[in-house]
C-alpha positions in Angstrom: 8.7 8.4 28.6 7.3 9.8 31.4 9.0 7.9 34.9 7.1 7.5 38.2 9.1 6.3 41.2 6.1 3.8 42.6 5.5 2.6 38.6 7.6 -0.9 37.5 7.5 -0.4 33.8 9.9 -3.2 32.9 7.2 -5.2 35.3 4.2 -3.4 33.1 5.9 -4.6 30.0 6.2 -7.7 30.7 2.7 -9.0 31.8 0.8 -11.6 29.6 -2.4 -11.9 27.9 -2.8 -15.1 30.6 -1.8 -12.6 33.1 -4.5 -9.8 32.4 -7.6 -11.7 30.5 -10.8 -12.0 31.9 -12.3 -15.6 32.0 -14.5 -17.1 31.6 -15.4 -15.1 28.0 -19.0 -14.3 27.1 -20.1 -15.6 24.1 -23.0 -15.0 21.6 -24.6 -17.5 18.9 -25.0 -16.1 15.4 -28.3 -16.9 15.5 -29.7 -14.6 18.2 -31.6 -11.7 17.2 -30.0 -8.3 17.6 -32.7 -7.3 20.2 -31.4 -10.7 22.1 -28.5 -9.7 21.8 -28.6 -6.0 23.1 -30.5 -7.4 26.3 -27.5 -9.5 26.7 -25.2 -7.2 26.2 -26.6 -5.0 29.1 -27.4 -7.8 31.4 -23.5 -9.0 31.3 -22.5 -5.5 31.1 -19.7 -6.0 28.5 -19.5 -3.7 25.3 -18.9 -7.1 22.8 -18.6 -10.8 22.3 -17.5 -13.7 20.4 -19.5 -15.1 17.9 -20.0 -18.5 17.9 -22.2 -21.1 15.5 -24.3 -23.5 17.0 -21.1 -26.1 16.6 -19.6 -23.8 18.7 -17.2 -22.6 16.1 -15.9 -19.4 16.4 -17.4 -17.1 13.5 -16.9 -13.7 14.3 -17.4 -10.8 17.1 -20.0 -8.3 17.9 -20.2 -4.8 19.6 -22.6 -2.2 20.6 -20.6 -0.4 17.6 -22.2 -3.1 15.2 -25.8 -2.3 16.7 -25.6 1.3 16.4 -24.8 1.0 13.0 -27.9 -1.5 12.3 -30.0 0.8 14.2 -29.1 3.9 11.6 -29.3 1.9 8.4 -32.0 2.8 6.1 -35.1 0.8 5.3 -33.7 -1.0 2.8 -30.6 -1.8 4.1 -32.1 -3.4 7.5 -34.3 -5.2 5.2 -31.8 -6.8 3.6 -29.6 -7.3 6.6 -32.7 -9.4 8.2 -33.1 -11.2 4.8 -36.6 -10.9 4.5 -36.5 -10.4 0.7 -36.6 -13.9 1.0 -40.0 -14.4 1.1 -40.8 -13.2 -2.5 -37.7 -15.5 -3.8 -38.7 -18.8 -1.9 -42.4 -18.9 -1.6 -43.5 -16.6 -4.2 -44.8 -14.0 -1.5 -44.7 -10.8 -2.3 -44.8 -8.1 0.8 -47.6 -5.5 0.8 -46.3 -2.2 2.4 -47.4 -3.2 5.9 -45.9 -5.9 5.6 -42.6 -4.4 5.1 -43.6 -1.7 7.9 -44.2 -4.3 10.3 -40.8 -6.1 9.6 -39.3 -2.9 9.9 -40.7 -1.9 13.3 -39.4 -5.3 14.3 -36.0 -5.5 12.2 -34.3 -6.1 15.8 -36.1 -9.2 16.5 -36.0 -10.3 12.8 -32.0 -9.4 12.1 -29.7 -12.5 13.6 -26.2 -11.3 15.1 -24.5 -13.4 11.9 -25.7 -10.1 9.8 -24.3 -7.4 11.7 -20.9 -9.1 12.9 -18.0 -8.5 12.1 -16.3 -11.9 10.7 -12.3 -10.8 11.5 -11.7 -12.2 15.2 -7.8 -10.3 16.3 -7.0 -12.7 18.8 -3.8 -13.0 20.6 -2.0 -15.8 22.3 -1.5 -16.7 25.9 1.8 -15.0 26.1 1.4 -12.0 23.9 2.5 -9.1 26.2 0.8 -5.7 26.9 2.6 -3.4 24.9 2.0 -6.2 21.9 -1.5 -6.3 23.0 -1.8 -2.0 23.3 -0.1 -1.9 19.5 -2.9 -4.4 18.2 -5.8 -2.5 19.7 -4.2 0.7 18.9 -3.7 0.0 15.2 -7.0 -1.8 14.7 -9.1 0.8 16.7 -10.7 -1.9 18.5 -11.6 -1.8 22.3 -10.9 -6.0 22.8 -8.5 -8.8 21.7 -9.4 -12.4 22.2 -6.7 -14.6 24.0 -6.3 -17.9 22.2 -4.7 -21.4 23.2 -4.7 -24.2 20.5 -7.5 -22.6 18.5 -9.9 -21.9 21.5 -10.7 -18.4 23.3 -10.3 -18.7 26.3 -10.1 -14.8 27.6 -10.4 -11.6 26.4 -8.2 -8.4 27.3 -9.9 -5.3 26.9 -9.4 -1.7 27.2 -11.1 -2.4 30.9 -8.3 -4.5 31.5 -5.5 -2.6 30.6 -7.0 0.2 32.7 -7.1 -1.6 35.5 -3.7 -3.4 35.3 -2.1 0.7 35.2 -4.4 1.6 37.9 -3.0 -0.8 40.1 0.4 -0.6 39.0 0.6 3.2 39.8 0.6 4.6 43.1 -0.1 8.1 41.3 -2.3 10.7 42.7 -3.7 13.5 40.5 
């Protein structure tokens, strides 16, 4: 391991998810479209969220990863991820082409977040330490744990955050 005289590793290793999280934690409904949703996204400036139901259950989590992939799906497969074969079933209403090329020109406003989510939250509790926290991220390529206390989020460590918490930490000039 690679030793810096300004660098407290034993300190490094021992710092908390409560320690490191940012709060409060921006959330998304299930229910918001995946155009909402990419506005949001932007707006708050974060890469991914919670999902939460209108109970405020937590459901799932959704990236910009999860949009990209919507956005490349084929015709069919955004049709069926904004459900709109249910017309025909329901009512009886079967689509004429445009109608299925103006669904599809609009499958952004038409797709809820629920669709493209990804239902596995890895959350972490309170006093789960970095390296723990690093391990999980690393093994799951994922870019974000949720921090949990009694069943509620109530932060989120990212790759941001451990960034930052080295940065500081190290007096090192390149």
């Amino acid at each position: 391991m690679l030793q810096h005289p300004m660098v407290d590793i034993d300190g490094l290793c021992r710092l908390q998810a409560g320690q490191i999280m940012t709060v409060p934690v921006q959330t998304v409904y299930e229910g918001w479209s995946v155009k909402r949703l990419m506005r949001f996204l932007l707006e708050a400036r974060i890469s991914g969220a919670p999902v939460i139901a209108s109970d405020g259950e937590l459901v799932g989590v959704v990236s910009i990863s999860d949009i990209v992939r919507f956005e490349n799906l084929g015709q069919q497969d955004k049709l069926a991820a904004a459900r709109l074969d249910c017309y025909n079933e329901y009512v009886g209403y079967q689509l004429t082409e445009a109608d299925l090329k103006s669904l599809l020109d609009h499958a952004d406003e038409n797709c809820t977040v629920n669709a493209i989510m990804t239902p596995a939250v890895i959350s972490v509790n309170l006093t789960a330490t970095l390296p723990e926290i690093a391990s999980i991220m690393r093994e799951r390529n994922i870019h974000r744990v949720f921090v949990q206390d009694k069943s509620r989020v109530v932060g989120v460590v990212s790759t941001s955050n451990i960034l930052e918490v080295i940065s500081r930490l190290c007096d090192c000039t390149l």
